[in-house]
C-alpha positions as CSV (number, residue, x, y, z in Angstrom):
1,X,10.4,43.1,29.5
2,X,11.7,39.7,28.2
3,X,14.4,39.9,25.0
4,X,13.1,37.5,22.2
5,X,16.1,35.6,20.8
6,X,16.4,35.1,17.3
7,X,15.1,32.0,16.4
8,X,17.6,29.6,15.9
9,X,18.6,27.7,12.7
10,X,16.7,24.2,11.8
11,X,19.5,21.5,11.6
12,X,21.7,23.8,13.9
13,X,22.1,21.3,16.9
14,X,22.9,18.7,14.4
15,X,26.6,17.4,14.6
16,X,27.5,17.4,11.1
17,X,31.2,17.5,9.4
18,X,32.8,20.9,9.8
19,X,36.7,21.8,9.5
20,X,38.8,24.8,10.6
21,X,41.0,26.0,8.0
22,X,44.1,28.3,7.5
23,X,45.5,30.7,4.7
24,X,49.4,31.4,5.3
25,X,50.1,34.9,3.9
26,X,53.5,37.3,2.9
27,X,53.9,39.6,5.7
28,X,54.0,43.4,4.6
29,X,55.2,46.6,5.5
30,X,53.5,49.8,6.7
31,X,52.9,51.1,2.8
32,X,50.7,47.2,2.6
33,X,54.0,45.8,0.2
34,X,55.0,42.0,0.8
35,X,58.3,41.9,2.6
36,X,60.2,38.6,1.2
37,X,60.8,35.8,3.0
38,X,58.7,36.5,5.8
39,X,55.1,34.7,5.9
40,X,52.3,34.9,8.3
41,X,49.3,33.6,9.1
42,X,47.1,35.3,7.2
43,X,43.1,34.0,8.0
44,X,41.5,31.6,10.0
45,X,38.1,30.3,9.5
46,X,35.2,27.7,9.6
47,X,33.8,25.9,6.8
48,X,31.0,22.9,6.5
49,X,32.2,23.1,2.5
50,X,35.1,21.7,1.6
51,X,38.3,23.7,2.6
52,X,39.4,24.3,-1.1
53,X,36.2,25.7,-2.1
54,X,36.8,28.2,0.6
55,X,40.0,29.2,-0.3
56,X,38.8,30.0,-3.6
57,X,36.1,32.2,-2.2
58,X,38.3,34.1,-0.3
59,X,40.8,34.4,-3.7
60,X,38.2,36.3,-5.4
61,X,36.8,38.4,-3.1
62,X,39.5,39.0,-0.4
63,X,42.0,42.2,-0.5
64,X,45.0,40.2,1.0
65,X,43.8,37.2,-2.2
66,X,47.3,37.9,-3.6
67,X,49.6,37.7,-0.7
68,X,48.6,33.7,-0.2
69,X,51.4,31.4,0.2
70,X,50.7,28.2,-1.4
71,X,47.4,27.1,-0.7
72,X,44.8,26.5,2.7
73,X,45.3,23.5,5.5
74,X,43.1,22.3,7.6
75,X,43.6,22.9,11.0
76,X,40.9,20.9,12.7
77,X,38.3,18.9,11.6
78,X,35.2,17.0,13.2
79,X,31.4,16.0,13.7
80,X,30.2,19.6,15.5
81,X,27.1,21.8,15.5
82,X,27.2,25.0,14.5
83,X,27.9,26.4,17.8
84,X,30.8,24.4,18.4
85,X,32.2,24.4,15.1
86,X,32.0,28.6,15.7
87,X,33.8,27.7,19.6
88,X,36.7,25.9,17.7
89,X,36.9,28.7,14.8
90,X,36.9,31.2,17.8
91,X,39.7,29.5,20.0
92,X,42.3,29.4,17.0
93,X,41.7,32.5,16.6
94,X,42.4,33.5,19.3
95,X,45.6,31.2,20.7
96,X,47.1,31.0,17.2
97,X,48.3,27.9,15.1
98,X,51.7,27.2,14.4
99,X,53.1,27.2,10.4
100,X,55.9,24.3,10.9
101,X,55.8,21.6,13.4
102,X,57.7,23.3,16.6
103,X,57.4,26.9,15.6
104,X,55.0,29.4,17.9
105,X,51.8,29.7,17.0
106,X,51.1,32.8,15.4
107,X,47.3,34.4,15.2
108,X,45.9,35.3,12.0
109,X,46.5,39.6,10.7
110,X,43.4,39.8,8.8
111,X,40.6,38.4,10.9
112,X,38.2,40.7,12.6
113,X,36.2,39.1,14.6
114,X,37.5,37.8,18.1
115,X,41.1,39.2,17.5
116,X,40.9,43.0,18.4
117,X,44.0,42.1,20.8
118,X,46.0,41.2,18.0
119,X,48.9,43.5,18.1
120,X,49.7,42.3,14.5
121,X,46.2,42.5,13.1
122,X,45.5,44.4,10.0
123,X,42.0,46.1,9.6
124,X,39.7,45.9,6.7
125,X,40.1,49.0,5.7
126,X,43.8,49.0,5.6
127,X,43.9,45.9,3.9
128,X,41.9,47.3,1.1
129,X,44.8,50.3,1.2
130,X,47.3,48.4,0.9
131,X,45.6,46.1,-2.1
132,X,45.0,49.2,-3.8
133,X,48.9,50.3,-3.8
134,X,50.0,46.8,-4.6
135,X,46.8,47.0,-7.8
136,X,45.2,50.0,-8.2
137,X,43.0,48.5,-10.6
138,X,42.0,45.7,-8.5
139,X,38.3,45.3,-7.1
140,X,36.5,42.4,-5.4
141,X,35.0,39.5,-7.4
142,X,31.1,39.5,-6.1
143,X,28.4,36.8,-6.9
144,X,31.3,34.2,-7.7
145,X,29.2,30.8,-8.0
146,X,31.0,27.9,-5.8
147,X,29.0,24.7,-5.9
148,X,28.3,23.8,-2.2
149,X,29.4,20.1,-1.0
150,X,28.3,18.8,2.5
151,X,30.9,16.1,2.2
152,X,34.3,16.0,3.0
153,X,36.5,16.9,0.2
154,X,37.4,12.8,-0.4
155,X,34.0,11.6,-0.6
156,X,33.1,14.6,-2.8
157,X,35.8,13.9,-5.0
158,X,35.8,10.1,-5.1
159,X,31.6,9.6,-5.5
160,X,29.9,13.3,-6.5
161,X,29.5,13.5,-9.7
162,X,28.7,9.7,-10.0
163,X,26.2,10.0,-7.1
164,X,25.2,13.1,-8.6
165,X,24.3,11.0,-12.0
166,X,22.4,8.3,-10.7
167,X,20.5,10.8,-8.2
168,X,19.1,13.1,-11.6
169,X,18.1,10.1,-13.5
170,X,16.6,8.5,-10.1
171,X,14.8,11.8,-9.5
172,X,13.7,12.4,-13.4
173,X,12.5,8.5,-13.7
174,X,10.1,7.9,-10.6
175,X,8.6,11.3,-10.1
176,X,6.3,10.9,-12.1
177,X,4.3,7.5,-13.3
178,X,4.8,8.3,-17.4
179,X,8.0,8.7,-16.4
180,X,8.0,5.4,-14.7
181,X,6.3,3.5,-17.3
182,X,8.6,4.6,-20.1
183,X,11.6,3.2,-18.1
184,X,10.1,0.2,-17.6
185,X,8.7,-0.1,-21.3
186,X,11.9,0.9,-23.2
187,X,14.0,-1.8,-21.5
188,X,11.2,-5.1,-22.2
189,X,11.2,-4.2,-25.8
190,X,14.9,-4.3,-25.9
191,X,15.2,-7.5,-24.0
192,X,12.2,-8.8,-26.1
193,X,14.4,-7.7,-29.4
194,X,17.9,-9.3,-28.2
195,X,15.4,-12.6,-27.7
196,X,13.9,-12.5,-31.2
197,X,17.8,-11.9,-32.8
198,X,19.6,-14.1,-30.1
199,X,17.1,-17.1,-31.2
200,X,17.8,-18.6,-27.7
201,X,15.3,-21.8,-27.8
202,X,12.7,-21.9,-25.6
203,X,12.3,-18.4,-24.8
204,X,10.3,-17.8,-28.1
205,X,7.3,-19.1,-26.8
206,X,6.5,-16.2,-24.3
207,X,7.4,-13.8,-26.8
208,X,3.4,-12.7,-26.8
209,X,4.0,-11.5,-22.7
210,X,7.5,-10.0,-23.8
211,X,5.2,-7.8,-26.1
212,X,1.9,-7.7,-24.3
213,X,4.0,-6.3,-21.5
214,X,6.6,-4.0,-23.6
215,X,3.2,-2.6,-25.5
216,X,1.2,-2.2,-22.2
217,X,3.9,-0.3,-20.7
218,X,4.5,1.9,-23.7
219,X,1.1,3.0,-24.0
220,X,0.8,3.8,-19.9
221,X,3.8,6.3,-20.6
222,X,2.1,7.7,-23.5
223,X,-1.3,8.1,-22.6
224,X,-0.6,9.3,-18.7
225,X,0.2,13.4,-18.8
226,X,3.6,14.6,-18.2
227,X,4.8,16.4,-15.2
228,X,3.9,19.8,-15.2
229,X,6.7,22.6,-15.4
230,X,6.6,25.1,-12.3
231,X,6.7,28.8,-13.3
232,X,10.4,30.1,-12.1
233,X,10.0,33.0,-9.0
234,X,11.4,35.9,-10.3
């Protein structure tokens, strides 16, 4: 009898930007209290979001959130499916990544997965312990709402919300042909006004097409019925 495999993702054979990231962490002691001076590697993981936005997921929903030094690095980044993206997350895991230039690499205390032969590595369980004896008021943030980028961080930054802009207005103005019409109308009558008040001789005698055309545009986007709304899936 033959073992179905789960079917596998669309898109997931696609090489696409992914990174590997790092969280540096204060070490602790047995009761789960920071020990000064001393930091660790805390977590490594994959991401095909930007590194930051991952860093702030793990801040609100992570029991070792408080213990982060500074901020997350990227370890490794590329153009890798899914599989291979999970083959690099796995081997850093695994062989460790070192904090300063020179020093040995150290492998991460609170990952689960692929590092059960950490001698260093602190369960799940115990890391919610020890969070509760640092806070015992603390509890995880769930449901926090992190817009999703498939960008790296510098195009994101440098072109989103402009792309963003132009892609709603795109998207609002040709999906539908009263849509259409009205974008076209509304800009003739405005070039057809700064004519008539500009005065600029020899474009007054097509001013009937400037408002043959402005009018006939007008009335498409008024007399052509609207998109219709889609009921929301509860």
């Amino acid at each position: 009898m033959s073992v179905q495999q789960a079917p596998r993702r669309p898109g997931a054979d696609v090489r696409r930007w992914g990174a590997v990231y790092g969280l540096a962490t204060w070490a602790v002691d047995s009761a789960g209290m920071p020990i000064a001076g001393v930091v660790v590697v805390g977590y490594i993981g994959k991401t095909r979001q930007t590194v930051k936005q991952r860093e702030d997921q793990h801040r609100d929903s992570q029991s070792f959130s408080d213990l982060v030094v500074g901020g997350s690095w990227t370890i490794e980044e590329g153009l890798w499916t899914d599989a291979e993206l999970a083959e690099r997350e796995q081997w850093w895991i695994r062989n460790g990544v070192a904090l300063t230039p020179g020093a040995a690499p150290l492998r991460p205390v609170y990952n689960y997965d692929f590092n059960q032969g950490n001698p260093d590595r602190i369960e799940v369980w115990r890391a919610r312990e020890h969070r509760l004896a640092r806070d015992p008021h603390w509890l995880p943030v769930k449901g926090a709402r992190v817009p999703r980028q498939r960008a790296t961080a510098a195009v994101v930054e440098s072109s989103g919300r402009v792309g963003y802009a132009v892609g709603w207005v795109a998207r609002r103005v040709w999906d539908h042909p009263r849509h259409a019409a009205l974008a076209v109308g509304w800009p003739v009558v405005a070039v057809w006004a700064a004519v008539q008040v500009a005065e600029v001789p020899g474009l007054h005698a097509g001013h009937g097409l400037w408002v043959g055309c402005s009018l006939a545009s007008l009335l498409a986007g008024v007399l052509l019925p609207g998109p219709r709304r889609r009921r929301r899936r509860r």
